[in-house]
C-alpha positions, -999 to +999 in steps of 0.1 A: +027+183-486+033+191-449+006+179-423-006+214-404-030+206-370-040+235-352-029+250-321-041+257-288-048+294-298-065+289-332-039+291-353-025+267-378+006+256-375+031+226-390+030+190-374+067+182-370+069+219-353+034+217-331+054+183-318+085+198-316+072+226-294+050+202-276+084+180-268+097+208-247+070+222-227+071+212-190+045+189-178+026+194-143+005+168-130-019+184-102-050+168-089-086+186-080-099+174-044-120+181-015-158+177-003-182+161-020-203+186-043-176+214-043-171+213-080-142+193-088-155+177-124-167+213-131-134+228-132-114+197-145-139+199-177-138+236-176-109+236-179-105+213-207-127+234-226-112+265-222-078+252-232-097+245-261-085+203-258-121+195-271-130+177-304-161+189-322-176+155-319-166+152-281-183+191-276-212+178-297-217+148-272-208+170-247-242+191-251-265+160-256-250+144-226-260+179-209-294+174-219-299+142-211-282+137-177-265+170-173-278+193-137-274+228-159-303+224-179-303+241-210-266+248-206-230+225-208-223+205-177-185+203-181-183+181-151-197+153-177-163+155-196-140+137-168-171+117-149-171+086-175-188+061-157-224+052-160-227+053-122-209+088-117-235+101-142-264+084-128-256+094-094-239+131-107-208+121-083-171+117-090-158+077-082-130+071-099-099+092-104-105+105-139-072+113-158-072+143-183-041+159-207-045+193-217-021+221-226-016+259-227+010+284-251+031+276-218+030+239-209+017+209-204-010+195-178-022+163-164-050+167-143-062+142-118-099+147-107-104+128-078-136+120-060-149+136-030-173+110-011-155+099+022-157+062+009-136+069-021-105+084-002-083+059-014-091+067-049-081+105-040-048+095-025-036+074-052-041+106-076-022+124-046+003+102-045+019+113-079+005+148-080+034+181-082+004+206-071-033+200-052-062+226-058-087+221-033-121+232-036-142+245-014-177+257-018-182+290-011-214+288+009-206+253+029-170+265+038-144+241+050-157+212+059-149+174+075-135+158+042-120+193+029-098+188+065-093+149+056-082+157+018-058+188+031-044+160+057-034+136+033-017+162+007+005+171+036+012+137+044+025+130+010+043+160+005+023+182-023+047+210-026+016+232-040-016+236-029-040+260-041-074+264-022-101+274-052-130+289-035-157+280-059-190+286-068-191+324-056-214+334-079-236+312-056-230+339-027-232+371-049-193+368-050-190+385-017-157+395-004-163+387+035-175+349+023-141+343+010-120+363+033-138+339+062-132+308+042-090+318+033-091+326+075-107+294+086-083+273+062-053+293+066-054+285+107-061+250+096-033+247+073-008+256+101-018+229+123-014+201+099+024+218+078+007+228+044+034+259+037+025+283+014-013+278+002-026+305-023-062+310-026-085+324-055-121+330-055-136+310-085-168+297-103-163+271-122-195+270-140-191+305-153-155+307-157-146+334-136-112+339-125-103+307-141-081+316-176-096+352-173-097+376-144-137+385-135-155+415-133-174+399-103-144+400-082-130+439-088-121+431-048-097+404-058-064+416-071-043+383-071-036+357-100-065+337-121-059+295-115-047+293-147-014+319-137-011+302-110-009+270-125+014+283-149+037+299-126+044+268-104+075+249-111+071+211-126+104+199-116+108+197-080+137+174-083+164+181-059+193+190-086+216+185-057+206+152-041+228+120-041+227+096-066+199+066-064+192+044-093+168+014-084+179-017-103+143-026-126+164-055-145+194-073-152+201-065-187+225-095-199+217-102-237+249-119-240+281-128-226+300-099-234+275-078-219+258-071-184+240-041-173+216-029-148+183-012-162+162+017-144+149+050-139+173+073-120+150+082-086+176+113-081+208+130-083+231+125-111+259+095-124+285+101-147+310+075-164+339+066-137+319+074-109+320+055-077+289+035-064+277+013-043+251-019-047+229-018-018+219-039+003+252-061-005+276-032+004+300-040-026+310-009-048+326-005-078+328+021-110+305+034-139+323+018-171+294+035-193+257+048-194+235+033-224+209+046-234+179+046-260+199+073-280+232+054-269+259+058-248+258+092-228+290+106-206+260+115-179+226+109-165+201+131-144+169+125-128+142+106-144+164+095-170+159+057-177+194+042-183+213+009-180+248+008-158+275-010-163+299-015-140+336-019-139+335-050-115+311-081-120+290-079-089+258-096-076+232-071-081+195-083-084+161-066-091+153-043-066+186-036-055+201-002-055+235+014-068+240+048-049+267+073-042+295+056-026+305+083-003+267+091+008+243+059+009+211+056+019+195+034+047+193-003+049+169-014+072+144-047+078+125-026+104+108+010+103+084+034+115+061+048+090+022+067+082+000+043+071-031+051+051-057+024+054-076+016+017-090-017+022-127-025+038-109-055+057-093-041+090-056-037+091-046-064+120-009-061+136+008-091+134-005-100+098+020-106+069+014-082+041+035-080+011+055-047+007+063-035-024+092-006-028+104+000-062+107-028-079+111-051-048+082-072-027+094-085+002+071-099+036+062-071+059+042-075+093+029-044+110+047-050+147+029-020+166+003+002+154+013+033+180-017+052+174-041+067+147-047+104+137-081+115+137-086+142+110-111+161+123-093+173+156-059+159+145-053+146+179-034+112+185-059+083+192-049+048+209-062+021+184-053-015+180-062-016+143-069+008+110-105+007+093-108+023+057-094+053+047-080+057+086-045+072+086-021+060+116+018+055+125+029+024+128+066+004+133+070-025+105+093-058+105+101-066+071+114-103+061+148-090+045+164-057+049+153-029+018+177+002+009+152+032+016+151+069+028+124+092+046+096+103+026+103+136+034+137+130+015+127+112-011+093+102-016+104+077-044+127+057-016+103+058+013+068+053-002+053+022-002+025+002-010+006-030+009-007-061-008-026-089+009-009-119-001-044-140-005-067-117-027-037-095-042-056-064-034-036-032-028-045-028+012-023+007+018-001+031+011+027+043+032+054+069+036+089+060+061+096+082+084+128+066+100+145+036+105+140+016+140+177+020+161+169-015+172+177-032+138+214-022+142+213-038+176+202-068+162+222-094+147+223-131+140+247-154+165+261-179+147+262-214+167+278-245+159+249-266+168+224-265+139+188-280+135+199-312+117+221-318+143+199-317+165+175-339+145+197-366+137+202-368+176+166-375+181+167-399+149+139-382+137+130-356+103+121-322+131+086-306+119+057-287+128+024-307+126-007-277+127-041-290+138-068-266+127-103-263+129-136-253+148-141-255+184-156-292+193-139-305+159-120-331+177-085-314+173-069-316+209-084-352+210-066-368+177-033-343+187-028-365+221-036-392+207-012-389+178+018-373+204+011-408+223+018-429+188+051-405+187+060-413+221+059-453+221+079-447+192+102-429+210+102-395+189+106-360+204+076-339+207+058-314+221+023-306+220+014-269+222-027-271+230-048-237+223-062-233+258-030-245+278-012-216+258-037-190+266-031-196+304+008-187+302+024-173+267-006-158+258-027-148+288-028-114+274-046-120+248-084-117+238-106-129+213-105-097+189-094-106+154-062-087+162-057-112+190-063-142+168-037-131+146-015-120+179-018-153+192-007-172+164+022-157+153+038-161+186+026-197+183+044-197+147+077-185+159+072-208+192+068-239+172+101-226+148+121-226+177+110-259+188+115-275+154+152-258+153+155-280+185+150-308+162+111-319+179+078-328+164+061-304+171+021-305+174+001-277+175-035-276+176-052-245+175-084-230+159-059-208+138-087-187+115-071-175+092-052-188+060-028-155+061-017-165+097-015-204+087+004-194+058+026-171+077+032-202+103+043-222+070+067-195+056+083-195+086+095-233+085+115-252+062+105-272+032+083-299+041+085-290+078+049-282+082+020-301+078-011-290+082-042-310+095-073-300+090-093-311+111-131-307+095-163-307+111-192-282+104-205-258+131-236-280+136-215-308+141-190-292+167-221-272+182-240-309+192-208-317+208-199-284+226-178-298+249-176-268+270-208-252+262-191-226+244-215-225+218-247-219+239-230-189+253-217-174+220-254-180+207-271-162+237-246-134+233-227-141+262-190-149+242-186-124+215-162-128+183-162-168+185-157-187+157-179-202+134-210-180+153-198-143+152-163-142+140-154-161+103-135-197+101-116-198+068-115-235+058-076-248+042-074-240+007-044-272+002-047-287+037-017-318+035-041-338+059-079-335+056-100-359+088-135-358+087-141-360+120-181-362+118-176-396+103-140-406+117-131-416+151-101-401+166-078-436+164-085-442+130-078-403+126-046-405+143-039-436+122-040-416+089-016-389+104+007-414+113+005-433+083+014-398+066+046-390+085+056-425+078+053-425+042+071-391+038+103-402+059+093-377+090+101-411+112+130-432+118+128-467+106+133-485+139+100-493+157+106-486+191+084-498+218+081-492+252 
């Protein structure tokens, strides 16, 4: 006997076909946004229970819930149907992005309702991010206000095609004609300032339904389309059926010897067997041979198709490379210029490594300039030297290898981007290219025929980097002469790069900010590189801060070219010595952001030398350093003396 289910409309209907029919519906993913209290939950459960998507055990808990914790009294509070967490509940506000499927006789739905509160931004771009349409809501007797602006700002940023503004709750303002005709004004002007293109609007209320899958009575004034037609009417695919070819490489398929192919997910255009392509970022291009797929071999793939390539020619191709229309590649670029959108509490700092991820590829990405920040309320261009939560601003990026991309605007696949901080492998920002920087392809590698072990074998010496770190008054310029003196009667090549003797040339710009910590050290880091590719020891004593900068300085070296000394000594320790009285002043407030007083210290997590320098003299310090480079062959065995 044949399994029935029943249909959207009532009726009952046979399994196999309800899936069948369900199989070719489109699917449109569209998010709810705006200010806080404007009804968002209302209409995502809405309309979830129009579409009639709800189980009689989920409507039955539905109306307790109401009861209980619902703000309709007697009635259903629908925004309890996508608001699942205690705390959204408790506190009747939206804080994750709830993710809900429903359908209609015409197609599928995912619907993304996305919180409203200014401190969960991030939460409503990352719904954003993958959304086909935006409705925005706005209340009918608030009007558009400060985070409406800041939600519109970031749907045109990432490109929503469709944006309907739902004008809700106008049964709250005796669903009056000039209330909404002001609101579509006041947004409309808006919406021209910031490039949202065609915006339809639709007086609502969510709570009673009206002009949601029905037209109302209410509004005999309003002669346009209920949400649900407009939902219906916009397209799902907004695929370019014209765009070039681009298949991100996910894997190397190779279960055996006779075969090799490259798996993905075409990101657009279209590849057919005996087509030319090109890898990217290698350059090398070759032929499709064949397309495999789940259902097997196909003569030709489209758009969101997930496929494995293989290729006439055996060539190097890795995860996270590209294959792309030979005769019109994209980009290849280690440098950019892109909108950044700030999600982390921690500050963005230029000059900090972050790890980018594109596609399937991480690679090492510093922020090199941040040129300014937008401020969503006026939309005017503000000077900033750093981005605090959910802040939006342009900045130019320096990657650590070169990644195939194109603008955002192009393809939002190929130039979005998210950032990870390496340490707590939190997802600090997400980010859409604009352009390539013209100075990459002005830049290029100059090969010389001196190298850094010539240089080293010269000075009979293994060249490194040797990092003193630690608090001021810790004793680290002290044991850094005394060590380069060791080195010197020895006869090795060195140079000692001291924190304050830097800050009165090379960095003599600089300040004390967190940004100019991190500043200051990275041109340390890629002094001390060149100095170790001049085959020195090279000692560097600085208060360094922070482990992403000390492991920046690290990643920039060879293997087992730095070491890192640590020297340790608490801030009661270093504050009885205060050799230069710093800490009295930072203490009466007349230094601000020093370390270990206003600004954080973050101790070595795998220091290679630890000194104790409350219980420690510096020669018997400096004797445990050079014991070190001793035993792990960083000195020649001669014992020079002068």
């Amino acid at each position: 006997m044949a399994s029935s289910v029943i249909s959207p409309d009532g009726s009952k209907v046979d399994l196999e076909e309800f899936l069948e029919s369900q199989e070719e519906k489109s699917l449109l993913r569209f998010i709810t946004c705006g200010s806080v209290d404007d009804g968002k939950s209302t209409l995502s459960g809405r309309l979830l229970y129009d579409s009639k998507q709800i189980f009689d055990d989920q409507l039955a808990a539905l109306e307790t819930d109401s009861k209980q914790v619902g703000t309709q009294g007697a009635d259903i509070d629908f925004a309890l149907l996508v608001d699942g967490l205690s705390a959204e509940r408790e506190q009747g506000i939206t804080i994750d992005v709830a993710y809900r499927y429903f359908a209609t006789e015409a197609r599928k739905y995912i619907v993304a309702d996305t919180p409203g509160h200014e401190q969960y931004t991030r939460n409503m771009a990352t719904g954003a991010s993958t959304a086909d349409l935006a409705i925005i809501l706005i209340d009918a007797r608030k009007g558009v206000l400060t985070q409406t602006r800041r939600h519109s700002f970031i749907i045109s940023q990432l490109k929503v095609e469709n944006v309907i503004v739902a004008i809700n709750k106008m049964d709250l303002v005796d669903f009056s004609q000039a209330t909404f005709e002001a609101i579509v004004a006041d947004y409309s002007a808006f919406a021209g300032e910031i490039g949202l293109g065609d915006v339809q609007f639709v007086p609502i209320s969510a709570l009673g339904g009206d002009n949601i899958f029905t037209a109302s009575d209410n509004t005999d004034w309003y002669s346009g389309p209920t949400l649900m037609a407009l939902l219906e009417a916009t397209p799902a695919d907004t695929a370019n059926p014209d765009a070039p070819f681009r298949f991100p490489v996910q894997m190397v398929n190779r279960p055996s010897s006779d075969f090799r192919g490259f798996a993905g997910t075409i990101a657009s255009g279209c590849v057919a067997t005996g087509d030319k392509v090109i890898a990217l970022p290698s350059g090398t291009t070759s032929a499709v041979k064949s397309i495999v797929s789940y259902d097997g071999d196909l003569d030709e793939a489209v758009t969101g198709q997930a496929i494995t390539l293989v290729l006439e020619d055996e060539i190097d191709i890795s995860r996270g490379d590209y294959l792309a229309q030979a005769n019109d590649r994209p980009e290849v670029t280690d440098q950019f210029m892109a909108h950044l959108l700030w999600m982390s509490d921690e500050p963005m700092l230029p000059s900090r490594p972050y790890i980018l991820k594109s596609n399937n590829k991480s690679i090492t990405a510093t922020i090199t300039d941040l040129k300014y920040k937008i401020n969503v309320n006026t939309m005017l261009q503000e000077a900033s030297k750093s981005l605090a939560l959910n802040e939006l601003g342009v900045c130019n990026f320096f990657l650590g290898e070169p990644i195939v991309f194109e603008a955002y605007a192009d393809n939002k696949q190929m130039g979005s981007f998210v950032l990870i901080d390496g340490l707590s492998n939190e997802t600090v920002a997400m980010g859409m290219i604009d352009f390539g920087l013209r100075r990459a392809d002005n830049i290029h590698w100059q090969s010389l025929d001196i190298d850094k072990q010539a240089r080293a074998r010269l000075k009979n010496q293994s060249p490194a980097v040797l990092w003193f770190t630690g608090l001021s008054g810790s004793g680290k310029s002290t044991i850094a002469n005394i060590v380069e003196q060791r080195l010197y009667a020895r006869r090795n090549h060195t140079v000692l790069l001291d924190g304050d003797n830097v800050r009165h040339g090379l960095n003599k710009d600089l300040g004390f900010t967190d940004t100019d910590r991190v500043e200051n050290i990275r041109r340390i880091a890629e002094t001390s590189k060149l100095m170790v590719d001049a085959g020195l020891i090279v000692i560097s004593s600085f208060i360094s801060p922070f482990i992403a900068e000390r492991r920046m300085a690290r990643d920039l070296m060879g293997d087992d070219e730095f070491i890192e000394i640590f020297i340790d000594a608490s801030v009661e320790v270093c504050a009885d010595r205060d050799p230069k009285g710093l800490y009295q002043k930072a203490k009466e407030g007349k230094i601000k952001n020093f370390t270990g007083i206003d600004s954080p210290y973050e101790n070595p997590e795998q220091a290679d030398i630890i000194i104790d320098s409350a219980n420690v003299d510096p020669d018997k310090a400096a004797d445990q350093i050079m014991l070190y480079l001793e035993e792990n062959g960083y000195l020649s065995d001669a014992d020079f003396q002068i």
